[in-house]
N, C-alpha and C positions, 0 to 999 in steps of 0.2 A: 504494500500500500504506500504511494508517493502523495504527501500533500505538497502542491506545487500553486505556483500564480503567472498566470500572464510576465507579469510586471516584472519578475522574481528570473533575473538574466541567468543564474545559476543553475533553474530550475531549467528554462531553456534551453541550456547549454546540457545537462546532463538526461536528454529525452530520447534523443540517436543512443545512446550508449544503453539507457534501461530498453529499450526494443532490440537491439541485438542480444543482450542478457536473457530475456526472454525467447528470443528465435535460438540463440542456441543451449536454451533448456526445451526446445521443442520435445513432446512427448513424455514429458516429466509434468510430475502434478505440480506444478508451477501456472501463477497466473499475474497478474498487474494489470490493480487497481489504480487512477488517476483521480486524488481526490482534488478538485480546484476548488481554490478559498474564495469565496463569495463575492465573484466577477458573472457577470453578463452573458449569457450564453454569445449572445454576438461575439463577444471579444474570443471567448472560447475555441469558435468555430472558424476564425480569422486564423485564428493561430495554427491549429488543425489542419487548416489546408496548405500554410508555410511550412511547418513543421509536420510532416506525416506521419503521426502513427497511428496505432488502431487496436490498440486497448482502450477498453471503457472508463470514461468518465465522468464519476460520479462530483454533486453539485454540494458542496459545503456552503450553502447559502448566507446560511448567520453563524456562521465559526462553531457552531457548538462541537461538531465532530472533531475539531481540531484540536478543540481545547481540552475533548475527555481524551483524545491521544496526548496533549501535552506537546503536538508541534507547535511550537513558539516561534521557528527560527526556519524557513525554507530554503531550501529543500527539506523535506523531512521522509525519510522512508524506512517502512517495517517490513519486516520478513515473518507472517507469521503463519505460524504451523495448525496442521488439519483441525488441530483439538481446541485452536482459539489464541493460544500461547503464542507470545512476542517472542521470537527465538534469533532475531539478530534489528537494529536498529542503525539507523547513520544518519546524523546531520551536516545538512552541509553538499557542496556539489561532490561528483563521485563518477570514478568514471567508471559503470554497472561495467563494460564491456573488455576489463583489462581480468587476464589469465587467474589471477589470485583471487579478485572478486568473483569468478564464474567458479571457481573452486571452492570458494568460503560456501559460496550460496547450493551450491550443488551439495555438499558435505550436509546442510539443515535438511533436506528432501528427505521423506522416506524412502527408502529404499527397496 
């Protein structure tokens, strides 16, 4: 789960690298969520067709989801596991699509 903003250059910058992180866990119970903090769906769907990807995203309207996660500070993303459990967290930009990252994250997956 990524809570991300338009606005939020970091967030931008690190959105190619979480889709490839995801394409190559293809076939693994892995999925990514896009939760946007309480912008406009117009501005949303601008950015969507500059930036292309195609995981869903979900609308934080009035911050409240963000705030029962406790992302303060964006980027913000959870890794969390089948049973509910937060089982890895990062804030901050990241690049999802470097070797160590696909191996941290591959290691939380069941197996």
């Amino acid at each position: 789960m990524n809570f991300w903003a338009t606005w939020c250059e970091p967030c931008r910058n690190e959105m190619p690298s979480i889709r490839e992180l995801r394409d190559a866990l293809a076939g693994k119970p892995f999925e990514v969520l896009a939760v946007n903090l309480a912008e406009p769906e117009s501005r949303i769907e601008r950015f969507m067709q500059q930036t292309p990807f195609d995981f869903p995203v979900l609308l934080d309207r009035d911050t409240k989801t963000a705030k029962a996660w406790k992302a303060r500070i964006l980027p913000a993303t959870f890794i969390v596991g089948a049973d509910g459990t937060i089982r890895y967290h990062h804030v901050g930009e990241l690049d999802w699509s470097q070797e160590k990252v696909r191996r941290l994250i591959a290691g939380l997956l069941p197996r």
